[in-house]
C-alpha positions, 0 to 999 in steps of 0.5 A, a space after each residue: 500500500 504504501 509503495 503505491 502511495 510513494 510512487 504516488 508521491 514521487 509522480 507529483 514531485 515530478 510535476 511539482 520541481 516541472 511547475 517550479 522551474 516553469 515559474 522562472 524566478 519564483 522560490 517554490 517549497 514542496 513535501 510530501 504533506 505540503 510541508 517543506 522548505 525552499 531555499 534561497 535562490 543564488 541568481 533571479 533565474 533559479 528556483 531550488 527545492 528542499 524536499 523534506 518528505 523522507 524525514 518531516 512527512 515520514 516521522 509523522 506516518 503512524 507505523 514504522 516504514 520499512 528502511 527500503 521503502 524509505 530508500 525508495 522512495 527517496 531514489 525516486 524523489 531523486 530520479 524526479 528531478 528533487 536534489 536535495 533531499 532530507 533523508 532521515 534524522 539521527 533522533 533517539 527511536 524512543 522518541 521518533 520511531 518512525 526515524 529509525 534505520 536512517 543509517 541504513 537508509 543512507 547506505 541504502 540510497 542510490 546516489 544521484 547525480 547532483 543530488 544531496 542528501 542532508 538529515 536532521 541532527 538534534 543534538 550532539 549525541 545525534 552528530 557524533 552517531 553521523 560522524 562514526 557512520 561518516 568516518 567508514 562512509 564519508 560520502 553518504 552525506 555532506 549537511 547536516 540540518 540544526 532546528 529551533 523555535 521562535 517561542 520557548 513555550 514550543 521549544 520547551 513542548 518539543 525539547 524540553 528547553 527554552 530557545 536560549 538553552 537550545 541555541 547554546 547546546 547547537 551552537 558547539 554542534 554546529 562547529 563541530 560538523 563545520 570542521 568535519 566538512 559537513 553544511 549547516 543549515 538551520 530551521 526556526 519554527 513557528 515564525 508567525 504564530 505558537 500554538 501555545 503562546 499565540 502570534 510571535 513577535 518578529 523581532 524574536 524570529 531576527 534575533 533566533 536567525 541571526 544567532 543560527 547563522 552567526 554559529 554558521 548556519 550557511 540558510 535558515 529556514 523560517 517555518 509558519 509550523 502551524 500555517 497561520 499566516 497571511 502572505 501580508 504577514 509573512 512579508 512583514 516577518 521577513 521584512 523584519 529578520 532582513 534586518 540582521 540577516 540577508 535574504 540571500 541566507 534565508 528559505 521559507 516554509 509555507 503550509 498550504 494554508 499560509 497562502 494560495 497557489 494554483 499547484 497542488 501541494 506547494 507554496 509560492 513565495 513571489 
C-alpha cells in the first residue's frame, strides 16, 4: 500500500520541481504533506527545492516504514528531478520511531547525480552517531540540518528547553560538523504564530536567525509550523529578520494554508 502511495508521491514531485522551474524566478517549497522548505535562490533565474518528505512527512506516518521503502522512495524523489533531499534524522527511536534505520537508509540510497542528501541532527549525541557512520562512509552525506523555535513555550513542548538553552547546546554542534566538512543549515519554527503562546513577535524570529547563522548556519529556514499566516504577514516577518540577516541566507516554509497557489501541494513565495 504504501509503495503505491510513494510512487504516488514521487509522480507529483515530478510535476511539482516541472511547475517550479516553469515559474522562472519564483522560490517554490514542496513535501510530501505540503510541508517543506525552499531555499534561497543564488541568481533571479533559479528556483531550488528542499524536499523534506523522507524525514518531516515520514516521522509523522503512524507505523514504522520499512528502511527500503524509505530508500525508495527517496531514489525516486531523486530520479524526479528533487536534489536535495532530507533523508532521515539521527533522533533517539524512543522518541521518533518512525526515524529509525536512517543509517541504513543512507547506505541504502542510490546516489544521484547532483543530488544531496542532508538529515536532521538534534543534538550532539545525534552528530557524533553521523560522524562514526561518516568516518567508514564519508560520502553518504555532506549537511547536516540544526532546528529551533521562535517561542520557548514550543521549544520547551518539543525539547524540553527554552530557545536560549537550545541555541547554546547547537551552537558547539554546529562547529563541530563545520570542521568535519559537513553544511549547516538551520530551521526556526513557528515564525508567525505558537500554538501555545499565540502570534510571535518578529523581532524574536531576527534575533533566533541571526544567532543560527552567526554559529554558521550557511540558510535558515523560517517555518509558519502551524500555517497561520497571511502572505501580508509573512512579508512583514521577513521584512523584519532582513534586518540582521540577508535574504540571500534565508528559505521559507509555507503550509498550504499560509497562502494560495494554483499547484497542488506547494507554496509560492513571489
Amino acid at each position: 500500500m504504501f509503495s503505491h502511495r510513494a510512487t504516488r508521491l514521487a509522480t507529483a514531485a515530478a510535476h511539482i520541481a516541472q511547475a517550479a522551474r516553469n515559474q522562472g524566478s519564483t522560490s517554490v517549497s514542496t513535501n510530501l504533506r505540503c510541508r517543506a522548505y525552499a531555499t534561497a535562490s543564488s541568481t533571479n533565474n533559479l528556483v531550488n527545492i528542499v524536499e523534506v518528505g523522507p524525514r518531516d512527512g515520514l516521522q509523522n506516518e503512524k507505523g514504522v516504514i520499512p528502511v527500503e521503502v524509505k530508500a525508495d522512495l527517496i531514489n525516486r524523489l531523486a530520479n524526479a528531478g528533487m536534489q536535495i533531499i532530507e533523508s532521515g534524522s539521527f533522533v533517539s527511536p524512543k522518541w521518533v520511531p518512525q526515524m529509525a534505520g536512517t543509517p541504513e537508509v543512507l547506505s541504502s540510497i542510490k546516489p544521484h547525480p547532483g543530488a544531496h542528501y542532508p538529515v536532521l541532527v538534534p543534538n550532539q549525541k545525534g552528530l557524533d552517531n553521523l560522524l562514526s557512520l561518516l568516518a567508514s562512509s564519508p560520502k553518504l552525506t555532506d549537511e547536516i540540518a540544526i532546528f529551533t523555535a521562535a517561542t520557548d513555550a514550543f521549544t520547551k513542548a518539543n525539547l524540553n528547553t527554552t530557545t536560549a538553552e537550545s541555541l547554546a547546546r547547537l551552537a558547539p554542534v554546529a562547529e563541530a560538523a563545520r570542521k568535519h566538512g559537513l553544511r549547516v543549515r538551520g530551521y526556526v519554527s513557528v515564525v508567525i504564530a505558537c500554538p501555545y503562546t499565540g502570534f510571535v513577535d518578529y523581532k524574536r524570529v531576527r534575533e533566533v536567525a541571526k544567532e543560527l547563522v552567526d554559529m554558521g548556519c550557511y540558510e535558515v529556514s523560517l517555518g509558519d509550523t502551524v500555517g497561520m499566516g497571511t502572505p501580508a504577514q509573512v512579508g512583514e516577518m521577513i521584512e523584519e529578520v532582513k534586518k540582521s540577516v540577508s535574504v540571500e541566507k534565508l528559505a521559507v516554509r509555507l503550509p498550504c494554508a499560509s497562502i494560495n497557489s494554483d499547484i497542488p501541494n506547494t507554496s509560492l513565495l513571489m
